[in-house]
DSSP file (Angstrom, degrees, kcal/mol; ACC not computed):
  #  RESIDUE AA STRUCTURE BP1 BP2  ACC     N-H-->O    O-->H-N    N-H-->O    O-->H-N    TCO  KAPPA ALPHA  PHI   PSI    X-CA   Y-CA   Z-CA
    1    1 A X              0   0    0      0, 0.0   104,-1.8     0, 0.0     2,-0.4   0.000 360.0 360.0 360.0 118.5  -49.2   36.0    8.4
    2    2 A X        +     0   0    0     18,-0.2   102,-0.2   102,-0.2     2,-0.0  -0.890 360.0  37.8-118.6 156.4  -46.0   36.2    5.9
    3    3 A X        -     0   0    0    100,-0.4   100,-2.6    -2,-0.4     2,-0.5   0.226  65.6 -88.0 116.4 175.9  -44.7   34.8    2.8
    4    4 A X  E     -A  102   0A   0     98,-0.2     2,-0.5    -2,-0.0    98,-0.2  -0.941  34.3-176.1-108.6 110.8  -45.7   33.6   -0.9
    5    5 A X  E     -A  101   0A   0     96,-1.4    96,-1.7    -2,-0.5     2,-0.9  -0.847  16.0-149.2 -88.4 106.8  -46.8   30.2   -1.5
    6    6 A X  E     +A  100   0A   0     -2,-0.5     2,-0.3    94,-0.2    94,-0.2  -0.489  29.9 166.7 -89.9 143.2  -47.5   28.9   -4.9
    7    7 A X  E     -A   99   0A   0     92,-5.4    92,-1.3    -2,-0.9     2,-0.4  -0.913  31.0-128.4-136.2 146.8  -50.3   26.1   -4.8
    8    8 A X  E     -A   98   0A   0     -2,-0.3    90,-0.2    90,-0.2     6,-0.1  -0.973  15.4-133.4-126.6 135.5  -52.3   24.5   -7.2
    9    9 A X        -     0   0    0     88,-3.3     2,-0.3    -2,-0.4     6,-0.2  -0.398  30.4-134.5 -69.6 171.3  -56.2   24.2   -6.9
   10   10 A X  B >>  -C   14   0B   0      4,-0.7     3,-3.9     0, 0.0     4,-1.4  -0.978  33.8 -84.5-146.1 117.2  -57.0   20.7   -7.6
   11   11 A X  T 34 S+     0   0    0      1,-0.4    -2,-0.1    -2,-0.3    86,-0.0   0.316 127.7  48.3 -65.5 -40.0  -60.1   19.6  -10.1
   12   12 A X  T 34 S-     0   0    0     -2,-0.3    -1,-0.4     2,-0.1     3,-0.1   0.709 123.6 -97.4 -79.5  -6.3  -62.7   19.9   -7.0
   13   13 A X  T <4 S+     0   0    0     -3,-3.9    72,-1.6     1,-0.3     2,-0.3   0.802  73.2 148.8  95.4  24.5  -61.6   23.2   -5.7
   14   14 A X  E  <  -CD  10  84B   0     -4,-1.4    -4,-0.7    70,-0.2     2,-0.3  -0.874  21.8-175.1-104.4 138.8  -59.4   22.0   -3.1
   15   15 A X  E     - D   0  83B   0     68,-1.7    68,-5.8    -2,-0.3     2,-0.2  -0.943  24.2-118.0-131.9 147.0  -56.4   24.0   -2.2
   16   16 A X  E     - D   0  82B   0     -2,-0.3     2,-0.3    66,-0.3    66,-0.2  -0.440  16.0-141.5 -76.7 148.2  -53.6   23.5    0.2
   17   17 A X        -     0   0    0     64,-1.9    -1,-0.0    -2,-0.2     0, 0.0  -0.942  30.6-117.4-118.5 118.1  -53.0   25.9    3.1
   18   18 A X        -     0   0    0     -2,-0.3     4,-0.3    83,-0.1    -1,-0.1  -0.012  35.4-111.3 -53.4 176.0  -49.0   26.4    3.4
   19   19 A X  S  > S+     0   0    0      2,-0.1     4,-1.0     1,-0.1     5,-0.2   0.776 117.4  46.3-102.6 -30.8  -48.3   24.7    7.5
   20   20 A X  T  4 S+     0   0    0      1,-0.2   -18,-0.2     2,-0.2    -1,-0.1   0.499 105.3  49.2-115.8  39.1  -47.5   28.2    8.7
   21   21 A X  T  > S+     0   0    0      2,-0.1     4,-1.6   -20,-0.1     5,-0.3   0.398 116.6  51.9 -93.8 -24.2  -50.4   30.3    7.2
   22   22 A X  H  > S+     0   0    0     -4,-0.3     4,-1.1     2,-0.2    -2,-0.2   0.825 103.2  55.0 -71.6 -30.2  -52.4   27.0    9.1
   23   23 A X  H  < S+     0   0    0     -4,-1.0    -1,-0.2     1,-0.1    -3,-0.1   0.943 121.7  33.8 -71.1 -47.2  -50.5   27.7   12.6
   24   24 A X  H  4 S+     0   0    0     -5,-0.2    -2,-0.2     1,-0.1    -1,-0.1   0.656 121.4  41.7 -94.2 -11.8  -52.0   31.3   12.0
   25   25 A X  H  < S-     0   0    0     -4,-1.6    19,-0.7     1,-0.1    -3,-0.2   0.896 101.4-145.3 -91.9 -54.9  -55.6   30.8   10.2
   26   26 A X     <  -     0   0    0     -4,-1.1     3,-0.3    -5,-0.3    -1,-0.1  -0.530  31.6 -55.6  87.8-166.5  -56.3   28.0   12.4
   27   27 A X  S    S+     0   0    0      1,-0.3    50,-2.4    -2,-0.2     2,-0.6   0.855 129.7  36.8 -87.8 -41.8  -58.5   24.3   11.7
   28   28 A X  E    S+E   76   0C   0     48,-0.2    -1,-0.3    -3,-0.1    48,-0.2  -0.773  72.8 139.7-158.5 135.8  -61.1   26.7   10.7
   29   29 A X  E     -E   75   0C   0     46,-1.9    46,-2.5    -2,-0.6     2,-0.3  -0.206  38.3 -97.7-106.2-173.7  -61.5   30.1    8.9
   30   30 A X  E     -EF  74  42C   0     12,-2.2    12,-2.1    44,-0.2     2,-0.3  -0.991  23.3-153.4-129.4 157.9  -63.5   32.2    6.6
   31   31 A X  E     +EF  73  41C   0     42,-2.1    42,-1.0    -2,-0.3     2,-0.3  -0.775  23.2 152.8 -93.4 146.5  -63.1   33.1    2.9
   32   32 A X        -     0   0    0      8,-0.5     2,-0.3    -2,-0.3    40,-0.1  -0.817  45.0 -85.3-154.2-164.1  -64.2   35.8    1.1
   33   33 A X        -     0   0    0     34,-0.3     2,-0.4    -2,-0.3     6,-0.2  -0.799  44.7-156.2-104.7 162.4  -64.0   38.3   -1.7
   34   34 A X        -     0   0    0      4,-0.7    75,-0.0     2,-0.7    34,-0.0  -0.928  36.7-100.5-144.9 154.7  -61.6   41.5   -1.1
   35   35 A X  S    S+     0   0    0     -2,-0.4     2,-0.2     2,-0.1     4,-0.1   0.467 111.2  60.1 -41.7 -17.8  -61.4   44.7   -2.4
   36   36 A X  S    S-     0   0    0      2,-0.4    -2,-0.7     0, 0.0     2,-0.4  -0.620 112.8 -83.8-119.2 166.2  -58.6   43.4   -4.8
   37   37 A X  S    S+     0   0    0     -2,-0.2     2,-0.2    -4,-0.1    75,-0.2   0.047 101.6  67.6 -48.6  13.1  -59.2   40.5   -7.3
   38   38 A X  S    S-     0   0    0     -2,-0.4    -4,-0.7    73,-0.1    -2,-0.4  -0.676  79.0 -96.5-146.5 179.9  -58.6   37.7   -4.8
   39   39 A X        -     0   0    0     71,-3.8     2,-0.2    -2,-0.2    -6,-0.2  -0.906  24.3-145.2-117.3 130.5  -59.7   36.3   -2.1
   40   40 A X        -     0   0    0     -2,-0.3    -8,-0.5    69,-0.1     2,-0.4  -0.498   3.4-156.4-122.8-170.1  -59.1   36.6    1.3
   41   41 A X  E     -FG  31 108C   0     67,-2.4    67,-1.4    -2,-0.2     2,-0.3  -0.819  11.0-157.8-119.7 149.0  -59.0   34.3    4.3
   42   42 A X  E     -F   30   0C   0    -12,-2.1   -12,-2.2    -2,-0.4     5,-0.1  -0.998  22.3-119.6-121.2 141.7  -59.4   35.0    7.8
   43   43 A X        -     0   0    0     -2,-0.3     4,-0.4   -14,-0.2   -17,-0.1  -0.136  40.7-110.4 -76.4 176.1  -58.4   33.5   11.2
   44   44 A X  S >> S+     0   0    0    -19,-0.7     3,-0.9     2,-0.2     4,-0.7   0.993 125.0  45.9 -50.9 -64.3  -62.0   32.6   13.7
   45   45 A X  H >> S+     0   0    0      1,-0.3     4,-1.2     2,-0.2     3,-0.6   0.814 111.5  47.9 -73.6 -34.7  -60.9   35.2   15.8
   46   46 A X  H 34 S+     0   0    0      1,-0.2    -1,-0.3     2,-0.2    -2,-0.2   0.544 111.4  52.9 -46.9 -13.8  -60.2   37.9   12.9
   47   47 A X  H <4 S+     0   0    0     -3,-0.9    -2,-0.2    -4,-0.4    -1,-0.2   0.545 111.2  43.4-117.8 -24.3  -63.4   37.1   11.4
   48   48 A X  H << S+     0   0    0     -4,-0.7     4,-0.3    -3,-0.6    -2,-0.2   0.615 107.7  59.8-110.2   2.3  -65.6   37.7   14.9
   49   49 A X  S  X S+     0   0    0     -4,-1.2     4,-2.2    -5,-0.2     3,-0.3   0.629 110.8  41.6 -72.2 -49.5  -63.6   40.9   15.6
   50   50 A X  T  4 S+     0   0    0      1,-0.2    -2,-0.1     2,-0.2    -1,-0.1   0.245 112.6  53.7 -91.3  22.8  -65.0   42.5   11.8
   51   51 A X  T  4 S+     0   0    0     -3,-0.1    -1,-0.2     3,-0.1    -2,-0.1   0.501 110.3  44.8-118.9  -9.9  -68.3   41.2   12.5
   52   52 A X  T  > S+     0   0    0     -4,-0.3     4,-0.8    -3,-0.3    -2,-0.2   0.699 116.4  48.6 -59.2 -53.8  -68.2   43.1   16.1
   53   53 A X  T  < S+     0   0    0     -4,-2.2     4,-0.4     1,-0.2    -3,-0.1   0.895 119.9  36.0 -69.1 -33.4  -66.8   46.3   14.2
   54   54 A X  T >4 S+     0   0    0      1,-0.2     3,-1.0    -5,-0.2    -1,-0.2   0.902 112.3  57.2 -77.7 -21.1  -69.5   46.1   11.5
   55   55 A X  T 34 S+     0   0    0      1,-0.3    -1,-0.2     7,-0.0    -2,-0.2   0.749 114.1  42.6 -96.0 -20.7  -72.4   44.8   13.9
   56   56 A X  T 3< S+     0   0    0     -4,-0.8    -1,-0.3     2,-0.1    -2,-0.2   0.654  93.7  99.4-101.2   6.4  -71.6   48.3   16.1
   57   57 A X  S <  S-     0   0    0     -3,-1.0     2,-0.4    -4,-0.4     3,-0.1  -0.323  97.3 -96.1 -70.8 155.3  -71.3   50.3   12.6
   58   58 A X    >>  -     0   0    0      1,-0.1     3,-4.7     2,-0.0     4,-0.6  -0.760  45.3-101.4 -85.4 130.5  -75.1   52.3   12.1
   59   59 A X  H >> S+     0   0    0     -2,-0.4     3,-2.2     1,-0.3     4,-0.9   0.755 124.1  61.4 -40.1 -54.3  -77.3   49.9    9.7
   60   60 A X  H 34 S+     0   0    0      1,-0.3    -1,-0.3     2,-0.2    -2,-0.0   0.347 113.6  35.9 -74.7  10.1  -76.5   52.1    6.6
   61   61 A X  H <> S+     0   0    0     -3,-4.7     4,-0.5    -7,-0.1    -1,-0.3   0.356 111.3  58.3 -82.6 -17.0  -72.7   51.3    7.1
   62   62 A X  H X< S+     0   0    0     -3,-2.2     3,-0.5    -4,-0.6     4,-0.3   0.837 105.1  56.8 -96.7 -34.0  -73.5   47.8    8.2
   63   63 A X  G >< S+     0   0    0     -4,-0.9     3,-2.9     2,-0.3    -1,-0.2   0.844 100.3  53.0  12.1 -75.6  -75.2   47.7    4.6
   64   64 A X  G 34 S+     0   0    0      1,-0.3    -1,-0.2    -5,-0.3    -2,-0.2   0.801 101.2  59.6 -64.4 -23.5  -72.2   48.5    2.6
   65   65 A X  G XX S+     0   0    0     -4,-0.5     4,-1.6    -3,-0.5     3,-0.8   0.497  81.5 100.4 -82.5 -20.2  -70.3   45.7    4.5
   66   66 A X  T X4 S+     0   0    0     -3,-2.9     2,-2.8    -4,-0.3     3,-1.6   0.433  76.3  55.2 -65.9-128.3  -73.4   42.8    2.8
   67   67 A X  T 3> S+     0   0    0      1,-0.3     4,-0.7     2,-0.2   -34,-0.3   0.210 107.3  47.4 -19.0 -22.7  -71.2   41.5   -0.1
   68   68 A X  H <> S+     0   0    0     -2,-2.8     4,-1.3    -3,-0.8    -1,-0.3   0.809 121.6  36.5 -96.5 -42.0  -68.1   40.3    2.2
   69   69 A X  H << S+     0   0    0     -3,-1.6    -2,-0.2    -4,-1.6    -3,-0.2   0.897 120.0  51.5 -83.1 -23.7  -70.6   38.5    4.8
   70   70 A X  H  4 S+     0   0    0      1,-0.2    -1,-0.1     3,-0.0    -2,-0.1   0.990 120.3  32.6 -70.1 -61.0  -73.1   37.3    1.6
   71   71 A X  H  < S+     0   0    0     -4,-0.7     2,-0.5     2,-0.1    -1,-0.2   0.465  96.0 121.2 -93.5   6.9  -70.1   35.7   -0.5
   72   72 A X     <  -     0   0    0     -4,-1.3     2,-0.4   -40,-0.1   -40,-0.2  -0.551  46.8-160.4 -60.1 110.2  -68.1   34.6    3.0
   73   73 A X  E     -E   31   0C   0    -42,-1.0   -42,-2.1    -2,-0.5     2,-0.4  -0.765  17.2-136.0 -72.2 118.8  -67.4   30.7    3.3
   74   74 A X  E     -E   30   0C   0     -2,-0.4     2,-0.5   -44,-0.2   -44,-0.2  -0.697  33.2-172.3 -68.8 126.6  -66.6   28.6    6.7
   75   75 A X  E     -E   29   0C   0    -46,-2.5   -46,-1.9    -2,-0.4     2,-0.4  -0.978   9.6-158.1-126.4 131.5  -63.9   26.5    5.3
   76   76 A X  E     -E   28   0C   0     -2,-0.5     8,-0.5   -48,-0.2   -48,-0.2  -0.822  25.8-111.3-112.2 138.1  -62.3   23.5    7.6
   77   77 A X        -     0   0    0    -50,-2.4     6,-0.2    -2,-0.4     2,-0.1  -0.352  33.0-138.9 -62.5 163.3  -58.8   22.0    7.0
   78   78 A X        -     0   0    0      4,-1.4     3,-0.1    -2,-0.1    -1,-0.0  -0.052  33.9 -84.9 -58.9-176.3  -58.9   18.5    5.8
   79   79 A X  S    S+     0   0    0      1,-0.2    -2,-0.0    -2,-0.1     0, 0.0   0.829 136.3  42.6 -53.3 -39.4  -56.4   15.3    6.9
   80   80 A X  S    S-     0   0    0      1,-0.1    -1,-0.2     2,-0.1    -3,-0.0   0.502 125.1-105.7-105.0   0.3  -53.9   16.7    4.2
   81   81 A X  S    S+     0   0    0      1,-0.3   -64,-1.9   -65,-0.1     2,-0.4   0.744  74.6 136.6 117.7  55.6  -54.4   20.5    5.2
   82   82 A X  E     -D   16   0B   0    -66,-0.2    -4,-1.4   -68,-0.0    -1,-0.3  -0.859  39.3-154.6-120.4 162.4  -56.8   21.7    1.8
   83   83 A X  E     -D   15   0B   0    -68,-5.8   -68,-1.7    -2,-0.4     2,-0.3  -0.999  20.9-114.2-142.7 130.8  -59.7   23.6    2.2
   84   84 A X  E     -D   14   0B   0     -8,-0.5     2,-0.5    -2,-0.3   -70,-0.2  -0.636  24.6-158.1 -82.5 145.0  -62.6   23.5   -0.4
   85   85 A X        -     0   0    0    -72,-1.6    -1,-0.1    -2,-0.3   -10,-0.0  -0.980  25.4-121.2-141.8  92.4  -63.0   27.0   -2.3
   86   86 A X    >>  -     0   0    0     -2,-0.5     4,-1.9     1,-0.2     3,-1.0  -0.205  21.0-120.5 -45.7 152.7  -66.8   27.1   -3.8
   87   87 A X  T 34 S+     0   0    0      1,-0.2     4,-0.5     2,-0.2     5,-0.2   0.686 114.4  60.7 -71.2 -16.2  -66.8   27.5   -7.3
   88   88 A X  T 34 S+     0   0    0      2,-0.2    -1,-0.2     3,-0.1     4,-0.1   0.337 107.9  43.8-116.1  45.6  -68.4   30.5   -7.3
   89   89 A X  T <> S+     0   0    0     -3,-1.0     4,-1.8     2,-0.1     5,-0.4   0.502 110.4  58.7 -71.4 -81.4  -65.3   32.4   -5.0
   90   90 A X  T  < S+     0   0    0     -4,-1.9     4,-0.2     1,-0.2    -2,-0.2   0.703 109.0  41.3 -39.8 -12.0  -63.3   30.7   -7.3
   91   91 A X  T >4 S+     0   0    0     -4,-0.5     3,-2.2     2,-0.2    -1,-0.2   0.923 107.4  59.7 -64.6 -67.7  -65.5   33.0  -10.6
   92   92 A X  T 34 S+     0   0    0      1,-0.3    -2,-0.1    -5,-0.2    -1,-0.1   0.795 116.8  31.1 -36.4 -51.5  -65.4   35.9   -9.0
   93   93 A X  T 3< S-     0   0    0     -4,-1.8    19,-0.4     2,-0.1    -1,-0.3   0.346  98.3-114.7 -38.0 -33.4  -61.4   35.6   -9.0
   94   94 A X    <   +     0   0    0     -3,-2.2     2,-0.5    -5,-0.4    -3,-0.2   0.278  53.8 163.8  65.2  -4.3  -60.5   34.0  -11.8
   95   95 A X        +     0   0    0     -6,-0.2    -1,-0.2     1,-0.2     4,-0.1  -0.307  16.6 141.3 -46.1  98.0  -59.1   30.9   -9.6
   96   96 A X  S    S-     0   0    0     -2,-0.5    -1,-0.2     2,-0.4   -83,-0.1   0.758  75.7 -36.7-107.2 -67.7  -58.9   28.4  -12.4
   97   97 A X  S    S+     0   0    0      1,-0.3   -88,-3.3   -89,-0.1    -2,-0.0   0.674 111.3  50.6-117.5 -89.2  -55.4   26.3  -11.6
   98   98 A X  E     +A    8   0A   0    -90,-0.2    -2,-0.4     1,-0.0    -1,-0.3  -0.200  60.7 176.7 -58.8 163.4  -52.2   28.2  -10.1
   99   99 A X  E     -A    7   0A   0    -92,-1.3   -92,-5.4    13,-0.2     2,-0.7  -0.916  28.9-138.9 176.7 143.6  -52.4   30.0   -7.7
  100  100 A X  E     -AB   6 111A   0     11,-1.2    11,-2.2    -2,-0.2     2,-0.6  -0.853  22.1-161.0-101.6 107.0  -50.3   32.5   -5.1
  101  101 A X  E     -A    5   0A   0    -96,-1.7   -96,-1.4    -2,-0.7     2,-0.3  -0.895  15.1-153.9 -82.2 112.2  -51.2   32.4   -1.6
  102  102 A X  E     -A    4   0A   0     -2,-0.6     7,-3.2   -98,-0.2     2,-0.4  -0.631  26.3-140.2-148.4 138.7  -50.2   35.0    0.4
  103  103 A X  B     +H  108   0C   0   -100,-2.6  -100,-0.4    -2,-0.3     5,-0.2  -0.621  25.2 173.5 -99.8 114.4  -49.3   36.2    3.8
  104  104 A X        -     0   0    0      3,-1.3     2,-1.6    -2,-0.4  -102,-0.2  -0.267  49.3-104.1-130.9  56.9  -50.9   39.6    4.3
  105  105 A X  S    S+     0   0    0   -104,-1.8    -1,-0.1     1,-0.2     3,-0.1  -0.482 114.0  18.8  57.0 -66.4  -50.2   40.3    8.1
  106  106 A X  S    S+     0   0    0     -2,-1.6     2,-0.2     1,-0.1    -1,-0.2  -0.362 136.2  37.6-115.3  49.8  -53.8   39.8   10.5
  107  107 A X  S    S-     0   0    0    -65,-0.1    -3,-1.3  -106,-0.1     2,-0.2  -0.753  70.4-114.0 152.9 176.0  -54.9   37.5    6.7
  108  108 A X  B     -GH  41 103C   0    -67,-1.4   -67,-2.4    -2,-0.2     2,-0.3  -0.763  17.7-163.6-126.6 124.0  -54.6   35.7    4.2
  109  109 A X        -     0   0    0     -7,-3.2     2,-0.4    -2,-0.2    -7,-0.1  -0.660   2.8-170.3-115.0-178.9  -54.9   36.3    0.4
  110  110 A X        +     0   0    0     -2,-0.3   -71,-3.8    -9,-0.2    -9,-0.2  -0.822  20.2 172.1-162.8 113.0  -55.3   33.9   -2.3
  111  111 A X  B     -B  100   0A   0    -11,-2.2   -11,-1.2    -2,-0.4     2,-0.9  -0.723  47.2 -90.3-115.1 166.9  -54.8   35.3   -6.2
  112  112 A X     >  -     0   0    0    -19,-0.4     4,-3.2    -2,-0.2     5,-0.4  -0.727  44.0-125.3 -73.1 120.0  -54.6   34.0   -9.3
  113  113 A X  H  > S+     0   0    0     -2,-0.9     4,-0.8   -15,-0.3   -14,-0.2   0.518 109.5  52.6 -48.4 -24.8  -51.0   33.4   -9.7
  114  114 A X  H  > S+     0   0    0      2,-0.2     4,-1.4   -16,-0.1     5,-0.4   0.897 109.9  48.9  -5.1 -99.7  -50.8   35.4  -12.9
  115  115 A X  H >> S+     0   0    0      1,-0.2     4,-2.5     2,-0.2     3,-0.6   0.885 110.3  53.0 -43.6 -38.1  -52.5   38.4  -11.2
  116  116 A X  H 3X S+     0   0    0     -4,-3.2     4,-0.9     1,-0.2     5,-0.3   0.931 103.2  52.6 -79.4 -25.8  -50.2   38.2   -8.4
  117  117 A X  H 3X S+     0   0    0     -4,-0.8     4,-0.8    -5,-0.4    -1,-0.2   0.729 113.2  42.9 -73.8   1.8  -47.2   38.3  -10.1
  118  118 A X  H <X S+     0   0    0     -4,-1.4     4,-2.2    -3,-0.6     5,-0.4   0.732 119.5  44.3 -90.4 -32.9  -48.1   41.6  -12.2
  119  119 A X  H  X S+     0   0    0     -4,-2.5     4,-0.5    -5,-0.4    -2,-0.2   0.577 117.8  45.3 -87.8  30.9  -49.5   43.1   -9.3
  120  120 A X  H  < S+     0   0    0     -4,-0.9     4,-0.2     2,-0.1    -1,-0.2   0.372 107.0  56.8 -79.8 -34.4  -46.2   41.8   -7.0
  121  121 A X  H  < S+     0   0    0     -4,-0.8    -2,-0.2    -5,-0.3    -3,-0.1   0.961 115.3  42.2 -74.6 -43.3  -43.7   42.9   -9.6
  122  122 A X  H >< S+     0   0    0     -4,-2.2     3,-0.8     1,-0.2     6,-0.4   0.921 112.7  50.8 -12.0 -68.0  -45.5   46.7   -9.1
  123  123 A X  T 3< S+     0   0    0     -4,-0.5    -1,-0.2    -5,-0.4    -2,-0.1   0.620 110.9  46.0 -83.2   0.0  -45.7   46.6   -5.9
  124  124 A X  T 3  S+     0   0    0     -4,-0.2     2,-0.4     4,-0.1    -1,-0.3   0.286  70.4 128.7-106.4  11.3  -42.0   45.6   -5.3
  125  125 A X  S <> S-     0   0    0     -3,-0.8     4,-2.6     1,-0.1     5,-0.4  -0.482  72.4-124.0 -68.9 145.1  -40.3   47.9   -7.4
  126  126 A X  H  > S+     0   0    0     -2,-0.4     4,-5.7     2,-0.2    -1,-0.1   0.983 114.1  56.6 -43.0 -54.9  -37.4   49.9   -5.4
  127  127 A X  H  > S+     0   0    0      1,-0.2     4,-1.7     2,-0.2    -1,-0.1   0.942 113.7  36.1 -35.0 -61.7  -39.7   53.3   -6.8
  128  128 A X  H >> S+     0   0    0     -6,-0.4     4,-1.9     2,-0.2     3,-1.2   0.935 111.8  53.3 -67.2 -29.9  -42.8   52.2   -5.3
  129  129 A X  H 3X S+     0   0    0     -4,-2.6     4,-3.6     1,-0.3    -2,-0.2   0.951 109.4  57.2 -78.3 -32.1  -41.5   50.6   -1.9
  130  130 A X  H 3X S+     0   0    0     -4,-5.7     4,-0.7    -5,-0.4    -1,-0.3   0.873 112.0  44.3 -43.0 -33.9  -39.8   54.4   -1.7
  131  131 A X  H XX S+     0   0    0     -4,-1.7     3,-1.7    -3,-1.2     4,-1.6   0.976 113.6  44.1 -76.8 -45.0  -43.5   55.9   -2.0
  132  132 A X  H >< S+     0   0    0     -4,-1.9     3,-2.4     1,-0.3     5,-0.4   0.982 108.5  60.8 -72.1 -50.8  -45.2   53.9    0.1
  133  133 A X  H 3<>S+     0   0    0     -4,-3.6     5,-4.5     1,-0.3    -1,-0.3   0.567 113.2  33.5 -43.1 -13.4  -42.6   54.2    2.6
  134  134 A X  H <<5S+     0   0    0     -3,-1.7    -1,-0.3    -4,-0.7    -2,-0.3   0.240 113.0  65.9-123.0 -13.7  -42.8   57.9    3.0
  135  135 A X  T <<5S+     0   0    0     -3,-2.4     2,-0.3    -4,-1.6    -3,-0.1   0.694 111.7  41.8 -61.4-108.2  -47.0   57.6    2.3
  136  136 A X  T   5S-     0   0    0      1,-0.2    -2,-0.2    -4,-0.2    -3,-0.1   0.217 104.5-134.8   3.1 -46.8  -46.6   55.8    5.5
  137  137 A X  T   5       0   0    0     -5,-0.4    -3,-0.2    -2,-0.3    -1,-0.2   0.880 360.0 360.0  81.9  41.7  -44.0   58.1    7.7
  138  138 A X      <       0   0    0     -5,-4.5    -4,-0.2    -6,-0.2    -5,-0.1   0.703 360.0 360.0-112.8 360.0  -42.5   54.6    8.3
């Protein structure tokens, strides 16, 4: 899943799904909370492939994993391709209005549009994309 889409959630908490983050998420995914301030989205098959890896993890790793499967939402497209975003995803976040959705290779991220542009202007600087690249050996 690539690119930046800006979207705005809509007074119920419905947000549009770009048509080729939908080709890759599928009719229906899950949401969640992420490690970062946003939230992210996963295809059916992405989502039972980390519930395989945690479910052979020993219960006191499987444990550590409760907060991504507690606050995870099944979300199904609509006619017009939106997907409802509980309000309380949307808290955790900060998802109030704008918003960047974002193609983050095997998922999907969804920031506050604000927060992704500070942390997008970082992460794109020529300095950092030299570190990472050589973090990386790529």
């Amino acid at each position: 899943m690539t690119g930046v889409y800006n979207h705005t959630i809509d007074t119920k908490g419905r947000l549009f799904i770009p048509a080729r983050l939908r080709e890759d998420l599928g009719e229906v995914f899950y949401v969640t909370i992420a490690i970062q301030p946003c939230l992210t989205a996963y295809s059916l098959s992405e989502w039972e492939a980390m519930k395989a890896e945690v479910g052979a993890m020993p219960r006191s790793k499987q444990i550590k994993m409760r907060p991504l499967f507690a606050h995870a939402a099944r979300c199904e497209l609509d006619g017009q391709g939106r997907i409802l975003i509980p309000q309380t995803l949307r808290e955790k976040v900060g998802l109030t209005k704008n918003v960047a959705v974002v193609g983050s290779g095997l998922y999907t991220e969804i920031w506050d549009a604000d927060a992704w542009a500070e942390i997008d202007e970082a992460e794109t600087s020529p300095e950092n994309m030299a570190k990472v690249f050589e973090e990386l050996d790529f």
